[in-house]
C-alpha positions as CSV (number, residue, x, y, z in Angstrom):
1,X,-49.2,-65.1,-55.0
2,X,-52.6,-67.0,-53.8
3,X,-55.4,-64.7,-54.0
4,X,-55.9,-65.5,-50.6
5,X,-52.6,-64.6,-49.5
6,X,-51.4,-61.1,-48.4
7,X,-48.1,-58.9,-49.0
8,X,-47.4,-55.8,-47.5
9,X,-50.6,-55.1,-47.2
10,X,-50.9,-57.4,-44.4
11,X,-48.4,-55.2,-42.4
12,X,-50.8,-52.5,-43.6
13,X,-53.8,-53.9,-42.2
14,X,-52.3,-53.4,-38.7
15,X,-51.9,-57.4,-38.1
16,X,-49.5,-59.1,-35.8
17,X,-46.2,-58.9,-37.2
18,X,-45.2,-62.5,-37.0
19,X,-48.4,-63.4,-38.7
20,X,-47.7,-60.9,-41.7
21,X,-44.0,-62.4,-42.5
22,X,-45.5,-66.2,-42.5
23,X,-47.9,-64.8,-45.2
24,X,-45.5,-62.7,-47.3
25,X,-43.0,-66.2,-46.8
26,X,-45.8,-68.0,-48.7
27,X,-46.6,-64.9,-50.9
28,X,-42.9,-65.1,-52.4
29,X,-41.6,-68.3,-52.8
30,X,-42.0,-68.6,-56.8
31,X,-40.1,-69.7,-59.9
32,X,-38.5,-66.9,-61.7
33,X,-40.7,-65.7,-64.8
34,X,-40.3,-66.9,-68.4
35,X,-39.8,-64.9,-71.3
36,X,-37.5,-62.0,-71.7
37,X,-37.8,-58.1,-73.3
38,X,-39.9,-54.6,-72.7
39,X,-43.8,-55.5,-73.0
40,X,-45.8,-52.8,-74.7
41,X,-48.7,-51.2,-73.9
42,X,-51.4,-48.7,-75.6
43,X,-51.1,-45.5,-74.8
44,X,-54.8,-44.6,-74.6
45,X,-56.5,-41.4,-74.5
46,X,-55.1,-38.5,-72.2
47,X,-57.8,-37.7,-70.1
48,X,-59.4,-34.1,-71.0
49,X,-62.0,-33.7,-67.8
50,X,-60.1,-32.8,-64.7
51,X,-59.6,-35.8,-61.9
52,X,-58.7,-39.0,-61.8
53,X,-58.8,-40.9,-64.8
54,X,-57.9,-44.6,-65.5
55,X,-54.3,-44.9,-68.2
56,X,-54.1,-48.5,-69.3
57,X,-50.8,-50.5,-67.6
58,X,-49.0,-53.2,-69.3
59,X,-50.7,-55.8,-71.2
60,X,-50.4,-58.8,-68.5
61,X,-51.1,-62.4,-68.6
62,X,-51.3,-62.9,-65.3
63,X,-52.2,-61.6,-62.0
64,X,-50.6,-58.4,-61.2
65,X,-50.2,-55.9,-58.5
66,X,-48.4,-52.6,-58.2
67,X,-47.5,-51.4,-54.8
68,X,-45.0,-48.3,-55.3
69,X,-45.1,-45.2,-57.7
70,X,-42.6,-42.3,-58.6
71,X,-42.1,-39.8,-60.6
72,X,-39.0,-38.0,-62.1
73,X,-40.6,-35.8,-64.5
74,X,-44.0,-35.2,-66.7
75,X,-42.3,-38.1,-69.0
76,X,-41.1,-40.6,-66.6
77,X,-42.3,-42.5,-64.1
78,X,-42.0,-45.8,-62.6
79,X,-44.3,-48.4,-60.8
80,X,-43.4,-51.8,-59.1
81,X,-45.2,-54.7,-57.8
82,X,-45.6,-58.3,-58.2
83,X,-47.2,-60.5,-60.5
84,X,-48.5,-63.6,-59.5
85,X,-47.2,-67.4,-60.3
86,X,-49.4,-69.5,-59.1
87,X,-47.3,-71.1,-56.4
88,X,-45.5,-67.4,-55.6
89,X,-44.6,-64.1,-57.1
90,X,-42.0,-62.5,-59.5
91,X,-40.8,-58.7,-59.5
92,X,-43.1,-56.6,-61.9
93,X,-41.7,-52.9,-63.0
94,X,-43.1,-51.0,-65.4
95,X,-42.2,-47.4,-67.3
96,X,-44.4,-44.4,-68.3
97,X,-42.6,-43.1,-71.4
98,X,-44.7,-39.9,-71.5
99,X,-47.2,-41.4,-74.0
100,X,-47.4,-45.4,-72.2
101,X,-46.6,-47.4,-69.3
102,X,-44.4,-50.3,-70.3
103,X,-43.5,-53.4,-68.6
104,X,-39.1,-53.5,-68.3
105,X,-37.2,-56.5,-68.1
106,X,-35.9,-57.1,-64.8
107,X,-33.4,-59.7,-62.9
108,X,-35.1,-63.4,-62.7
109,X,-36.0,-63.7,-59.0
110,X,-38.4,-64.7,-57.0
111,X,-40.7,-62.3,-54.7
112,X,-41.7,-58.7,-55.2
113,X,-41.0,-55.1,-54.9
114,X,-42.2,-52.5,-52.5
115,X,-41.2,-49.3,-53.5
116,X,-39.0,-47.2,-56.5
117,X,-37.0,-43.8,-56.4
118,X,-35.9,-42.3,-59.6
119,X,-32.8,-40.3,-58.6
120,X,-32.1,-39.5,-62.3
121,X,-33.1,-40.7,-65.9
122,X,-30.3,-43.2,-65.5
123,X,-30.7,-43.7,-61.1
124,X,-33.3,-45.9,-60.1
125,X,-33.7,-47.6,-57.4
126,X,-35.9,-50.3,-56.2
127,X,-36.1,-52.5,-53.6
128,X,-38.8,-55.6,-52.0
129,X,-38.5,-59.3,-50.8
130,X,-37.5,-62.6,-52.4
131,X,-37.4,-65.7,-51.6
132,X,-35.3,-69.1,-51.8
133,X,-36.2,-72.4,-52.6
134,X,-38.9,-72.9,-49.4
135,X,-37.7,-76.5,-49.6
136,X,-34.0,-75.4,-48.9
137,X,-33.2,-74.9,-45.3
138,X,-31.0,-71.9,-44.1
139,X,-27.6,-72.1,-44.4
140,X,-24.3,-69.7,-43.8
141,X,-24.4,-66.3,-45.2
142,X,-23.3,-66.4,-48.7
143,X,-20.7,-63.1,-50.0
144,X,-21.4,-63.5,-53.4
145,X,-24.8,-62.6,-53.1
146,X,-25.3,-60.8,-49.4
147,X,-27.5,-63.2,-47.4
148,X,-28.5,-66.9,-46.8
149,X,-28.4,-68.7,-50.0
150,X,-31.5,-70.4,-48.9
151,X,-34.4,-71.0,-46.6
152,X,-35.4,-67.7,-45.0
153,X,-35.7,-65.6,-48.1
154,X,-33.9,-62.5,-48.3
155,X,-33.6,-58.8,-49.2
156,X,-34.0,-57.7,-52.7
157,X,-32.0,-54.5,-54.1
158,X,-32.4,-53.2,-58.1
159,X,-31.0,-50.4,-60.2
160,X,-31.3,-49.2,-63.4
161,X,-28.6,-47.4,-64.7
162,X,-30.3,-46.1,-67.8
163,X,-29.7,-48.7,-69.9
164,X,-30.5,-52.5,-68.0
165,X,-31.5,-53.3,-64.4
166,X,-29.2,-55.2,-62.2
167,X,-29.7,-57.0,-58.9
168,X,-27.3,-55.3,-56.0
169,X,-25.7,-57.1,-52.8
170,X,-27.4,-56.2,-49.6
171,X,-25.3,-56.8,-46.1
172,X,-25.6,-60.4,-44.9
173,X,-28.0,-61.0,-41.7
174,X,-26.9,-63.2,-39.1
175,X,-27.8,-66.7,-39.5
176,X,-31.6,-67.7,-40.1
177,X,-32.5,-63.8,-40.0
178,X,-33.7,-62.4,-43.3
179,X,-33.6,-58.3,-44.1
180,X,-37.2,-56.8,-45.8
181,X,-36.8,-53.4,-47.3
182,X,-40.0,-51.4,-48.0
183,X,-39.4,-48.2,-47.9
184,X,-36.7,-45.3,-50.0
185,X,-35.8,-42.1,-49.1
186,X,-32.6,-40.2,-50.0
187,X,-31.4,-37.4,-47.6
188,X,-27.8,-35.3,-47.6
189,X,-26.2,-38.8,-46.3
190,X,-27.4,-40.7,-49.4
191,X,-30.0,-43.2,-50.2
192,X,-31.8,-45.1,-47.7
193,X,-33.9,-47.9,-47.9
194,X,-36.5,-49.3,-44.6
195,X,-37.8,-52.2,-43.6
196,X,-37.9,-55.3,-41.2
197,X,-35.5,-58.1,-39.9
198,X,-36.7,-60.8,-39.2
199,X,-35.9,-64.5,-38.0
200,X,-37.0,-67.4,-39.7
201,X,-39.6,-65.1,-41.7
202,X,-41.7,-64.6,-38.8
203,X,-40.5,-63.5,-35.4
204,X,-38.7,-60.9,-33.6
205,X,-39.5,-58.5,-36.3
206,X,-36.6,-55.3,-35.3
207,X,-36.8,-52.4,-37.1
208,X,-34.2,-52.3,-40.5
209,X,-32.1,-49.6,-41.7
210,X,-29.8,-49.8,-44.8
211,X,-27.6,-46.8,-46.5
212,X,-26.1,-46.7,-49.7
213,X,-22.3,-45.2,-49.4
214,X,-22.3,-45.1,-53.3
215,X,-20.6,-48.9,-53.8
216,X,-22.4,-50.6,-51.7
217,X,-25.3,-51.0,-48.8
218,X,-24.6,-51.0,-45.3
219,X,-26.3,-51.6,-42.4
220,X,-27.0,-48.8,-40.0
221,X,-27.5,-49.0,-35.9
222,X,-31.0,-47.7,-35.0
223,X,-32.4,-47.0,-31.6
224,X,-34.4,-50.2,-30.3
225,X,-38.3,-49.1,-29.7
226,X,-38.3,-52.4,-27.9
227,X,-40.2,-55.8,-28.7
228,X,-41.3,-56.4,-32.0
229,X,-41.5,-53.4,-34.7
230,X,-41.8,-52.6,-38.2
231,X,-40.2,-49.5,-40.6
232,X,-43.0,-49.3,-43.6
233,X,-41.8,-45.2,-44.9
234,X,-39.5,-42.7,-45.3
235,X,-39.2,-39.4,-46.6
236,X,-36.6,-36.6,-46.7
237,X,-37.0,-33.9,-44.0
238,X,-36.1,-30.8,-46.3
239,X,-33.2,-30.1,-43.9
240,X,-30.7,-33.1,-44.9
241,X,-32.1,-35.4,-42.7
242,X,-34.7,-38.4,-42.8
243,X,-38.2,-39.4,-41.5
244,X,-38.8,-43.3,-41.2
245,X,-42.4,-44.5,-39.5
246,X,-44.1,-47.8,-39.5
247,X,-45.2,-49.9,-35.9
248,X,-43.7,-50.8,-32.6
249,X,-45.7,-53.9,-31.2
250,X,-46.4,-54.3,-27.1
251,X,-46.3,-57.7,-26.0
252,X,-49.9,-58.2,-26.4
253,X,-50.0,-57.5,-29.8
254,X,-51.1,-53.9,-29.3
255,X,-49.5,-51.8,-32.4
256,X,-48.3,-47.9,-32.0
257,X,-47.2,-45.4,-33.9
258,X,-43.0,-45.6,-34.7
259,X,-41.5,-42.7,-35.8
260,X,-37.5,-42.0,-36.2
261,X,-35.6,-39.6,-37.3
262,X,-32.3,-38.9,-38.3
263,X,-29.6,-36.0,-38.1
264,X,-26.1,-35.4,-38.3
265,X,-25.6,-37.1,-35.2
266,X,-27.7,-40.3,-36.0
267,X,-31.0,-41.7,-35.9
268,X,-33.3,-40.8,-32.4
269,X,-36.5,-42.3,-32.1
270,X,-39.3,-39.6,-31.4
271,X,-42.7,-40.1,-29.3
272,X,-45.7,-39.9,-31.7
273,X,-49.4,-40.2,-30.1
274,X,-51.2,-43.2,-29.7
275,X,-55.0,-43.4,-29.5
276,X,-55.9,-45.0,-26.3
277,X,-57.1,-49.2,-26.3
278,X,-56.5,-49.3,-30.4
279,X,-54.5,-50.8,-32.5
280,X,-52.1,-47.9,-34.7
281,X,-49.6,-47.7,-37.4
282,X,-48.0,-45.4,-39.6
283,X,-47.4,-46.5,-43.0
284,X,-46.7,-43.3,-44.9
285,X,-44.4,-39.6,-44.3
286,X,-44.2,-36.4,-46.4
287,X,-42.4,-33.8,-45.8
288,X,-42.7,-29.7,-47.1
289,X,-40.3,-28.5,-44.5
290,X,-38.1,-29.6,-41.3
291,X,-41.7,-28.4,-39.3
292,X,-44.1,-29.4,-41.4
293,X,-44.3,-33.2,-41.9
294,X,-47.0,-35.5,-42.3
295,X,-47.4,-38.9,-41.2
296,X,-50.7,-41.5,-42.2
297,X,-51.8,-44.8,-41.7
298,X,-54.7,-46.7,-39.8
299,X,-56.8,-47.2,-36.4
300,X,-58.9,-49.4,-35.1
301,X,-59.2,-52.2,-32.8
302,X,-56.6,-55.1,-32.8
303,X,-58.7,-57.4,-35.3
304,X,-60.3,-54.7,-37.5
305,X,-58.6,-51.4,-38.4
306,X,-61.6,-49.3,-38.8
307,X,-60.5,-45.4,-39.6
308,X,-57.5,-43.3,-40.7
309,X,-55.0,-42.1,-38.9
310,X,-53.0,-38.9,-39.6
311,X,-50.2,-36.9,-37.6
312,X,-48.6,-33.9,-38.5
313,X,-45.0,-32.6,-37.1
314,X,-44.7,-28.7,-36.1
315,X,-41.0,-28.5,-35.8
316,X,-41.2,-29.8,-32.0
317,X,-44.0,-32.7,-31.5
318,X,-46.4,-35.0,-33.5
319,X,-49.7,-34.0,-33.1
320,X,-52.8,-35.6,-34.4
321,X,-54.5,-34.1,-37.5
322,X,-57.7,-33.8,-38.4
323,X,-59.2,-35.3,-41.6
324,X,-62.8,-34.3,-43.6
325,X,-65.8,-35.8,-41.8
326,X,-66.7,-39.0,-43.3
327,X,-63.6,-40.2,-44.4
328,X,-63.4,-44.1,-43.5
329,X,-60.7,-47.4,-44.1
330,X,-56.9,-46.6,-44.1
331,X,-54.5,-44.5,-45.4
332,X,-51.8,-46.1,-47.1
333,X,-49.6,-43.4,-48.7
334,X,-48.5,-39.4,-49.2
335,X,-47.0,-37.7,-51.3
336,X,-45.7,-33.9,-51.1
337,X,-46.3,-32.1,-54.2
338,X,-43.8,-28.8,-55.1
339,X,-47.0,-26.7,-55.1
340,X,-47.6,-27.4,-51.6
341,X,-50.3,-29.9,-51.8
342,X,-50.7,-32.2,-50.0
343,X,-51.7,-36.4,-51.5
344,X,-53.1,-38.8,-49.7
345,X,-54.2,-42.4,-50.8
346,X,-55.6,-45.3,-49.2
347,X,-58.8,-47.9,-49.3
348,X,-62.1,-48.4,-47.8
349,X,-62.3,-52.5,-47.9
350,X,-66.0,-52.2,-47.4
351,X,-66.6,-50.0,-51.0
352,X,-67.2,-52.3,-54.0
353,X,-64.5,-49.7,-55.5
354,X,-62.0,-49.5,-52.1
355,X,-58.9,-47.0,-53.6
356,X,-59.8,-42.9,-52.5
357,X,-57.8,-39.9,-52.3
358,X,-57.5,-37.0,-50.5
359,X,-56.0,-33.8,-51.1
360,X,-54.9,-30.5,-48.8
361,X,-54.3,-27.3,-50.4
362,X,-53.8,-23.6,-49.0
363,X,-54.6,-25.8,-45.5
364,X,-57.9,-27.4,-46.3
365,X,-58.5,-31.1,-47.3
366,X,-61.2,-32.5,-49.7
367,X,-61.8,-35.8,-50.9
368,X,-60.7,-36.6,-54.9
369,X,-62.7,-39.9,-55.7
370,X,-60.7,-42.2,-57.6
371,X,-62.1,-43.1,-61.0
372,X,-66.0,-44.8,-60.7
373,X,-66.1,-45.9,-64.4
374,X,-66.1,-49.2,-65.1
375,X,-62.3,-48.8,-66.0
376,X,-62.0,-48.5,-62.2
377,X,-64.5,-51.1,-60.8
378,X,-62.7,-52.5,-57.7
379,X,-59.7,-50.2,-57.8
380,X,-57.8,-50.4,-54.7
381,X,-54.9,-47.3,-54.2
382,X,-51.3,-48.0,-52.5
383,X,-49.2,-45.3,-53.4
384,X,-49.5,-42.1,-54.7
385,X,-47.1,-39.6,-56.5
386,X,-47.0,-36.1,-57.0
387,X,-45.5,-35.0,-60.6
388,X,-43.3,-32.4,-60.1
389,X,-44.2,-29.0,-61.8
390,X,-47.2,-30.1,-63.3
391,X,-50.0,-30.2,-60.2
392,X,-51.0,-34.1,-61.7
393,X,-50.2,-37.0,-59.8
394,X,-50.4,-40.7,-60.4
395,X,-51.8,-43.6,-58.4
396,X,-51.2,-47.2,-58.1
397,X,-52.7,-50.8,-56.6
398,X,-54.7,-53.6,-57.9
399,X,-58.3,-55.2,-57.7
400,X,-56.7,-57.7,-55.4
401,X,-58.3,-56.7,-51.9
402,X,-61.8,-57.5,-53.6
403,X,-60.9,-61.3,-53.9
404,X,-61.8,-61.9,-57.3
405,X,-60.9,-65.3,-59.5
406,X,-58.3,-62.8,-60.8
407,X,-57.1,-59.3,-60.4
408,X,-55.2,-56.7,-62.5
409,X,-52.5,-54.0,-61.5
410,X,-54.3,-50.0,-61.5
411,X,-53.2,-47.2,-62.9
412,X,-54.6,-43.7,-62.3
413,X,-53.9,-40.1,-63.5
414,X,-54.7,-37.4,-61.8
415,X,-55.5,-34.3,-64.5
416,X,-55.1,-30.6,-62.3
């Protein structure tokens, strides 16, 4: 990927919808990677001080970025991203062992991955965007593999079943439509993952939802918010059911906050508030309980998000939620920790280190800076992860957002 071009995080960055799936078109459309095997890394000191420390990712030779974190256990964990090409991207996944994060072999394809779930040491999931051949124009949908063979770039589905990763079918679109997952979430139905269709890469962007029946995906009907809108989360409710949130577009461009939510009787979308003459989007949910969820994301005006946005759900309505005084740029993730606490990650683009967090426990929030060593000079954060039983946490991104010559994937513990 260009340095100059943008992935997801263009959808982040609260830009017109149309605009962000030209740019993740160009961003993807790559050879597949050379070479083959687990890549090693140094395990590195554990960090003794409490906060967030900087662990050494994969050795890489190239640009990297990681956009997605989980956790199964103090031992495992996952991360995913891209790794830049020159002319595109390729996948990028890497392991944490309990001593080192590893880089795993994965499928040849072209593109990159938006977010993992580990449903078990040998149940991982993980799913993003690839892309054909640019120079290929669309053509029929194609069984053997789920979608057009060509042209407008396509869905991308991976699991690891303990021992190898494999690439998994997704439903066909319709003709010159392409499917975008970014988002997993499993619930008493199964696993879900959320996105965008769109056609042609760039327009009429409709919300996407896609459920795994235990053989294969399949699409699932959604209510229609209306013009042009985008699925970038979703999280478990604690009751069987599912949160997914992301951005419904007016006709001018104006974003606003898009939240669903389904039951036993199907998804339903649900009014969220929407801050008068700006520009909104939600691009993270947690959930503790079936009335306490959270929901995150930016503000701002149409050309230049400018301050977080967080909502919080009390069993009946979305309400908006207030955040510590001073806290600037946009919230890209939460995560709901066992304890109770509360993660929250995101960037300040104008910091010569962007990536913060925040964190609310026993109902109060404080900011947790992200590592200011050099280790963590330009750190951007895009995901964060709570590790169950342990109070730590992990955090993910890249130096990418500060336009450097060349950037590297970050990886952050956080030590209770």
């Amino acid at each position: 990927m260009p340095r100059t071009a943008r992935t997801r995080r263009t959808w982040r960055a609260l830009r017109r919808v149309p605009a962000a799936l030209a740019a993740l078109a160009a961003a993807t459309g790559a050879a597949p990677p050379d070479g083959a095997g687990p890549v090693p890394a140094a395990a590195g000191p554990v960090p003794a001080a409490a906060g967030w420390h900087v662990r050494p990712a994969a050795p890489a030779v190239r640009n990297q970025e990681l956009r997605a974190v989980a956790a199964l256990d103090a031992r495992t964990a996952w991360a995913v991203g891209n790794e830049d090409t020159g002319p595109g991207s390729v996948p990028l996944v890497e392991r944490f062992d309990g001593r080192a994060w590893r880089r795993v072999t994965v499928p040849a394809a072209t593109g990159g991955l938006d977010a993992v779930l580990p449903l078990g040491p040998a149940d991982v999931w993980a799913v993003g965007s690839r892309a054909d051949d640019p120079d290929d124009p669309p053509g029929p949908a194609d069984p053997a593999d789920g979608d057009d063979p060509g042209g407008p770039g396509r869905g991308l589905a991976l699991h690891f079943d303990g021992r190898a990763w494999r690439e998994v079918p997704l439903p066909a679109e319709p003709a010159g439509r392409a499917a975008h997952p970014f988002a997993l979430a499993a619930d008493a139905a199964g696993l879900w993952a959320v996105g965008a269709s769109a056609a042609d890469r760039t327009a009429q962007p409709r919300p996407l939802a896609l459920r795994w029946d235990g053989t294969a995906w399949r699409r699932a009907p959604l209510p229609g918010p209306g013009g042009d809108a985008v699925l970038l989360a979703a999280a478990p409710d604690r009751a069987g059911g599912l949160w997914a949130v992301g951005v419904a577009y007016d006709p001018d461009g104006t974003g606003r906050p898009l939240t669903l939510h389904r039951d036993g009787a199907g998804w339903h979308q649900v009014d969220a508030p929407s801050p008068a003459g700006r520009t909104s989007t939600l691009e993270a949910v947690a959930a503790f309980a079936p009335d306490d969820v959270w929901a995150a994301g930016g503000t701002g005006p149409s050309d230049d998000p400018a301050r977080p946005f967080l909502l919080h759900w009390d069993g009946t309505r979305w309400q908006d939620a207030a955040l510590p005084a001073g806290t600037g740029g946009v919230l890209h993730a939460l995560a709901a920790a066992d304890d109770g606490t509360l993660w929250a990650a995101g960037e300040q683009p104008a910091d010569a280190t962007p990536g913060f967090t925040l964190r609310r426990r026993a109902g109060v929030w404080s900011h947790r800076s992200a590592d200011r060593t050099p280790a963590g000079d330009g750190a951007s954060l895009l995901a964060v992860a709570a590790v169950p039983g342990t109070g730590a946490a992990w955090a993910v991104g890249s130096t990418l957002p500060q336009q450097q010559d060349s950037w590297h994937p970050v990886i952050e513990a956080y030590r209770p």
